[in-house]
C-alpha positions in Angstrom: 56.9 135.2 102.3 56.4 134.3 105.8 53.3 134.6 107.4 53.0 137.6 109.2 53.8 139.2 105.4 51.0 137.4 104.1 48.8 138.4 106.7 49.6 142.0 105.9 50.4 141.7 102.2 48.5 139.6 100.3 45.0 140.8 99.3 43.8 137.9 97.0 44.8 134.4 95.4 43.4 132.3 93.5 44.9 128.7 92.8 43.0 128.7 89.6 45.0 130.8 87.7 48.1 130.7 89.8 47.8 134.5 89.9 48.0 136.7 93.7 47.7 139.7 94.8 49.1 142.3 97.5 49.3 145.6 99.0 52.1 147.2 97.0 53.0 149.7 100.3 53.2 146.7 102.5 55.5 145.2 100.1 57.3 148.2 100.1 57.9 148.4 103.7 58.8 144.8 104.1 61.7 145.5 101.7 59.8 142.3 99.3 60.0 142.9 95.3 58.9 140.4 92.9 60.7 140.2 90.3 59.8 137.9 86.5 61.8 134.7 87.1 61.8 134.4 91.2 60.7 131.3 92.8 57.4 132.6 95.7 56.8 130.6 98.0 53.7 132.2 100.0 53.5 131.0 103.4 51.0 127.6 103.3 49.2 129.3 100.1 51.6 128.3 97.4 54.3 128.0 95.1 55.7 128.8 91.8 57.7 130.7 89.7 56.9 134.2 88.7 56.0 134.7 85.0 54.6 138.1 84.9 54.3 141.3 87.7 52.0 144.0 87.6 51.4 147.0 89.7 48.4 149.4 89.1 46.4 151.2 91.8 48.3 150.4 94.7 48.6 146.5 93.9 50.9 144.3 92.8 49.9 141.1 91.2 52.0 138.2 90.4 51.0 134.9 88.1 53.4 132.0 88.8 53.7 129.1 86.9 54.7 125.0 88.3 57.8 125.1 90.4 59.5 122.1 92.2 60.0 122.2 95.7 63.5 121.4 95.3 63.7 124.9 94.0 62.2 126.5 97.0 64.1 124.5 99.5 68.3 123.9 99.2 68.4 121.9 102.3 65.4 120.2 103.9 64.4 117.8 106.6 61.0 117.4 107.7 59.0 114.5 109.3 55.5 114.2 110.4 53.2 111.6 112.0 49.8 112.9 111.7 46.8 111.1 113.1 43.2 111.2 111.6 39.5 110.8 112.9 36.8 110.7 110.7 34.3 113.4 112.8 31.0 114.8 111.4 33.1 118.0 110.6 35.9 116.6 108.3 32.6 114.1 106.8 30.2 117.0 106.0 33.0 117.9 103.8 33.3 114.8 101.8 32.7 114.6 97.9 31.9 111.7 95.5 33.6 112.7 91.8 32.8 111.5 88.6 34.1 113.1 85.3 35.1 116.0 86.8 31.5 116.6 88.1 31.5 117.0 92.7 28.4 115.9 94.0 28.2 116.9 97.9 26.5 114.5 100.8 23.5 115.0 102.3 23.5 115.4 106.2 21.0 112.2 107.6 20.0 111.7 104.0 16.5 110.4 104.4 17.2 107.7 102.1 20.4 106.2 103.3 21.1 107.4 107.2 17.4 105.9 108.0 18.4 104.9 112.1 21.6 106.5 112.1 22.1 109.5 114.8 24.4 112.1 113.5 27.1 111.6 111.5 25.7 110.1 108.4 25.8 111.3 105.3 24.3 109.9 102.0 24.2 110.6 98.6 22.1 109.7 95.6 23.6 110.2 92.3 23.0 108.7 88.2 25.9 107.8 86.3 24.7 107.0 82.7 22.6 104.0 83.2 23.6 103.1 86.9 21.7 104.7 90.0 24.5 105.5 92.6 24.2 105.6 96.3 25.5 105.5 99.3 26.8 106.6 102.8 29.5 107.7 105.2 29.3 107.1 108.9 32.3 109.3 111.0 32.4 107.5 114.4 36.0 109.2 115.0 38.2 106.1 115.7 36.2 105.0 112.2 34.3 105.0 109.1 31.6 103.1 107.6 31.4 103.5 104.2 28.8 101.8 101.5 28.9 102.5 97.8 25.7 100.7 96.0 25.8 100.6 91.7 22.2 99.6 90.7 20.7 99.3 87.0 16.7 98.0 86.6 16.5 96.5 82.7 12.5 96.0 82.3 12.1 94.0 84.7 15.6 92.5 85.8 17.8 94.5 88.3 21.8 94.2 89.1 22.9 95.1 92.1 27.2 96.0 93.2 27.4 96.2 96.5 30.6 97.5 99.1 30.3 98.0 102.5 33.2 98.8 104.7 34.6 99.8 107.7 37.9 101.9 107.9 40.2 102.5 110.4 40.8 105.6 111.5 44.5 106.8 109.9 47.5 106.9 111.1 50.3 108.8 108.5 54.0 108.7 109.2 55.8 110.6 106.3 59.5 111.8 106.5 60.9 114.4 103.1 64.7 115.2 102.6 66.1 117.5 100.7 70.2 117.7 100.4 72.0 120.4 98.1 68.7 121.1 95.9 68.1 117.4 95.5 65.7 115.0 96.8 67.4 112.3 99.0 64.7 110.6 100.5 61.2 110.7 101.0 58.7 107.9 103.1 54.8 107.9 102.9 53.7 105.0 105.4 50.3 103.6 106.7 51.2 102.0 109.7 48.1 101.1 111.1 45.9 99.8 108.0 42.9 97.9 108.9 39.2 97.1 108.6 36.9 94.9 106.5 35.0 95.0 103.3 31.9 93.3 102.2 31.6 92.7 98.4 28.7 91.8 96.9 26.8 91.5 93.3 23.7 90.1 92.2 22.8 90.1 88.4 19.3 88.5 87.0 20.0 89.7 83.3 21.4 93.0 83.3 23.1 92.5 79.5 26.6 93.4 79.0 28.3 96.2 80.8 31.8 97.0 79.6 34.5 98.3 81.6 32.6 99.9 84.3 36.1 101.5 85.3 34.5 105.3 85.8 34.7 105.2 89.5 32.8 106.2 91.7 35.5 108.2 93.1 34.7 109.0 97.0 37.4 111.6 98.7 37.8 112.7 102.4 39.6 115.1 102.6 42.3 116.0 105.7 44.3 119.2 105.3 46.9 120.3 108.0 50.2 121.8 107.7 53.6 121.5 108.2 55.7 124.5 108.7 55.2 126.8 105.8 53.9 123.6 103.5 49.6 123.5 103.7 49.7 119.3 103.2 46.7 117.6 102.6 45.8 114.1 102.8 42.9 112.8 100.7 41.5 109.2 101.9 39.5 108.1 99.0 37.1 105.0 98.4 37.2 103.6 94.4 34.9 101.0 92.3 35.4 99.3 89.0 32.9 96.7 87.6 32.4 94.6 84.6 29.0 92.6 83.5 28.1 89.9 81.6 24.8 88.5 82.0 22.3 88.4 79.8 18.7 87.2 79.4 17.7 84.0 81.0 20.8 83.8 83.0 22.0 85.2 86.7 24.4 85.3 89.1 25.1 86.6 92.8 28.4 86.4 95.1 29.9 87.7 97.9 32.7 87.5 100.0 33.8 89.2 103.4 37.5 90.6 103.6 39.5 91.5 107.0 42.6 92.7 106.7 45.5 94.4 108.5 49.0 95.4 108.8 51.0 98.3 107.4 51.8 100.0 103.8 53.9 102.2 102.8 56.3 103.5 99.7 60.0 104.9 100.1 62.3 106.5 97.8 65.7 106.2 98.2 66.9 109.0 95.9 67.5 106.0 93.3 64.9 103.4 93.7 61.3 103.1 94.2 61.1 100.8 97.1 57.7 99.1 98.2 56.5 98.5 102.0 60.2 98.6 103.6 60.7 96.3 106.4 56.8 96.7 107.1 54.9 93.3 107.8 51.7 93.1 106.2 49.0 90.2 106.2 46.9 88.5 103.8 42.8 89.2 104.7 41.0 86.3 106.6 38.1 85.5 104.0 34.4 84.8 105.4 31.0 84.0 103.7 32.5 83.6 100.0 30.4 81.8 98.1 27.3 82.7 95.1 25.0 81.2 92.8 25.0 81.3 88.8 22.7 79.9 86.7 21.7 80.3 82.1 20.7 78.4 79.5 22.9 75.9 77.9 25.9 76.9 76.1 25.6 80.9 77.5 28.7 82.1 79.5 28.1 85.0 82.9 30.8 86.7 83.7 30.6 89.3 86.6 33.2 91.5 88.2 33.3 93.8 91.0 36.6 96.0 92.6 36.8 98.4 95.4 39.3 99.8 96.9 39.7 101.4 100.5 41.1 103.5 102.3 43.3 104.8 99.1 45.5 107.4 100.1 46.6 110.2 98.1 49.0 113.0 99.5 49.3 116.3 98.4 51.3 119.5 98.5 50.6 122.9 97.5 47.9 121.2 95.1 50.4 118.7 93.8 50.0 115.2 93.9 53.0 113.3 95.4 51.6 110.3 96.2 48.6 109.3 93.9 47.3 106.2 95.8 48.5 103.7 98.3 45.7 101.2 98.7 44.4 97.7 99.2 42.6 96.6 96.8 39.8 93.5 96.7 38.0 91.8 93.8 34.9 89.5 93.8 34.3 87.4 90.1 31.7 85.2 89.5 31.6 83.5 86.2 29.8 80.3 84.6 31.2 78.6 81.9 30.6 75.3 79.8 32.9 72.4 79.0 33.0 71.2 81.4 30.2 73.3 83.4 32.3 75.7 85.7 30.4 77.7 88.4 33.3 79.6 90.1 33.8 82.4 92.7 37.0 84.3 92.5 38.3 86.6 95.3 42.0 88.5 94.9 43.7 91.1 97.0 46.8 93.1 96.8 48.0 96.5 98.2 49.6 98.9 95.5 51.2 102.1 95.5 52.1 105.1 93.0 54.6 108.3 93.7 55.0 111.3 91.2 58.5 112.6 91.3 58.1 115.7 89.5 57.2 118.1 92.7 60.2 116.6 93.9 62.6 117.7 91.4 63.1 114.4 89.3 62.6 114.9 85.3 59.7 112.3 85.4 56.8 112.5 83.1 54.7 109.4 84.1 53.7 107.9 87.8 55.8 105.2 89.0 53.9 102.4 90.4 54.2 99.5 92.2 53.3 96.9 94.2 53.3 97.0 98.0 52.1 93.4 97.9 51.8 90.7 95.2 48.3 90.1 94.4 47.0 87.0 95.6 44.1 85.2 94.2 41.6 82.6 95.8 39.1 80.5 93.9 36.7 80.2 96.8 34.3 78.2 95.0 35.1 75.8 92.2 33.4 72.1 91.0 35.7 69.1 90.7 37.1 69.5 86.8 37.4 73.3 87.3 40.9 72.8 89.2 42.6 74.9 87.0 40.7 78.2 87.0 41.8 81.4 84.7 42.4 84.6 85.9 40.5 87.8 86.0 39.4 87.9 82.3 39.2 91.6 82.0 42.4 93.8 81.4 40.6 96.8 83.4 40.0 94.4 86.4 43.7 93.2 86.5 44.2 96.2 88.9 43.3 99.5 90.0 46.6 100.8 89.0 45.4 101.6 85.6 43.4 104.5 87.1 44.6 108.0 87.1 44.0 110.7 89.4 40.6 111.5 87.8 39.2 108.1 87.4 40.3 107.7 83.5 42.2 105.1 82.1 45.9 105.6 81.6 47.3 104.1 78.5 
């Protein structure tokens, strides 16, 4: 249905439920019926298959179930290089998720936009026993973001910190279609920039597990292409671990800047990460920290964040999950011999979900755009041969879903 018949047609939708309604005569003049089994595609609304269609009272409503678009579209060709500017407009808009639960920024939030002009946007948020805050700053070419995790235990406090600036975004993405199959299909950052401040500081605090909830923070860019309502979803993610108990404590930080380009083909065959596109390892400043406990007691502290992390969709479905660099910060003490080390790593990674495109795929394939690589910024002589990151959940970022939750 094209769009001057939705314009005229349809009454009401709602994505929810999949269901939609329209004017039965307008249907009727357009020559349209619906019948149980059809694929709709409604002009940059959506598109399924219908599974039931009802007509009372001069309506006709349809509910549609999940349909590939390789069932909508025989033949295909489309490309698209779409440039993006974080303005106040598209930043008023912004979310931070956790659980399933949208909490909405405050415009010059009093407690986090003190000496900004406009364009800054904070929030203040509890997630069980961490305080949550933070900021976005739109400056158009680009985006300051800060995400701070805090806890207060009597009278110690432990402090995550990110702070970083992201380029504006720059997406080149090309989809084929050939004889009802999916042939090709290239999601690209060309352009990916900026810098990222991590930061932790621990004076007891006790022991946090995996602190892998998130915060999720989404920005959120629709636009269209042809008939297809596209949206890109630019997305800043956290994941912590702590273990520092009484009478010990530890801080760390490290500065990351990093550029190049990302991306994530598919061949028809083959996943294939960052084709024939150069990327760079981050230039490093400022890594260092300071931990200190009692004899014989081990701190072990660990901070991720990832961004920009790019997720496309299409008619609400997911086709890329996440292309993102990702940056880690560890400080850990241990004894025998005494080892004070700081550990920074980085690596870009990458996800696509086949099944909007027509493959029979029931999990995400993942990859790597670039193999992680791991520093030990700060290490005593007789610590030469330092481990890795100790916990399983701060291996990587890929082990998140969509919604924050661990994948098995």
């Amino acid at each position: 249905m094209d769009e001057s018949k939705v314009s005229r047609a349809l009454i009401e939708s709602d994505s929810e439920s999949d269901t939609y309604t329209f004017d039965a005569a307008v249907l009727g003049d357009e020559g349209v019926i619906l019948k149980q089994g059809q694929v709709l595609l409604i002009h940059q609304t959506a598109l399924g298959r219908i599974t039931s269609v009802q007509e009372a009272n001069g309506q006709v409503t349809v509910q549609t179930e999940f349909a590939a678009l390789t069932e909508a579209f025989e033949e295909l060709d489309m490309e698209w290089n779409e440039s993006f500017e974080f303005t106040p407009d598209i930043i008023e808009k912004s979310v931070m998720t956790y659980q399933g639960k949208e909490i909405y920024p405050q415009k010059n939030d009093p407690d986090n936009c003190a000496g900004f002009q406009a364009g800054c946007f904070g929030w203040n948020a509890t997630v069980g026993e961490y305080t949550i805050k933070g900021r976005i700053v739109g400056r158009g070419a680009d985006a300051e973001v800060i995400v701070i995790m805090s806890k207060q235990v009597g009278g110690d406090n432990v402090v995550f910190r990110a702070e970083s600036t992201i380029q504006k975004i720059d997406n080149s993405t090309n989809l084929q279609i050939e004889d009802g199959e999916t042939k090709q299909f290239d999601f690209q950052n060309p352009n990916m920039g900026g810098q990222v401040k991590l930061s932790l500081a621990a004076a007891g605090g006790g022991v946090s597990g995996d602190l892998g909830f998130g915060p999720q923070t989404m920005i959120r860019f629709p636009f269209a292409v042809g008939p297809l309502p596209m949206v890109l979803a630019v997305k800043v993610r956290t994941v912590a671990k702590l273990d520092v108990k009484s009478n010990a404590s530890a801080t760390a930080e490290a500065t990351f800047r990093y550029g190049g380009s990302a991306g994530v083909q598919y061949d028809g065959v083959n996943l294939i990460p960052n084709k024939d596109q150069p990327i760079e390892n981050p230039q490093i400043e400022g890594g260092g920290g300071d931990l200190a406990a009692a004899i014989g007691l081990q701190v072990d502290t660990q901070w991720g964040f990832t961004a920009p992390e790019l997720e496309l969709q299409l008619f609400g479905n997911t086709l890329v999950p996440y292309l993102r660099p990702e940056f880690f910060l560890q400080g850990s003490l241990t004894w025998g011999p005494v080892c004070q080390e700081v550990k920074l790593r980085y690596n870009v990674s990458s996800g696509l979900n086949l099944r909007f495109l027509g493959m029979d795929v029931s999990t995400l394939l993942e990859t790597k755009v670039v193999e992680e690589k791991e520093w030990n910024y700060f290490a005593p002589e007789g610590c030469e041969n330092p481990g890795k990151f100790t916990d399983p959940a701060i291996q990587s970022l890929v082990a998140f879903g969509n919604d924050g939750i661990l994948l098995n």
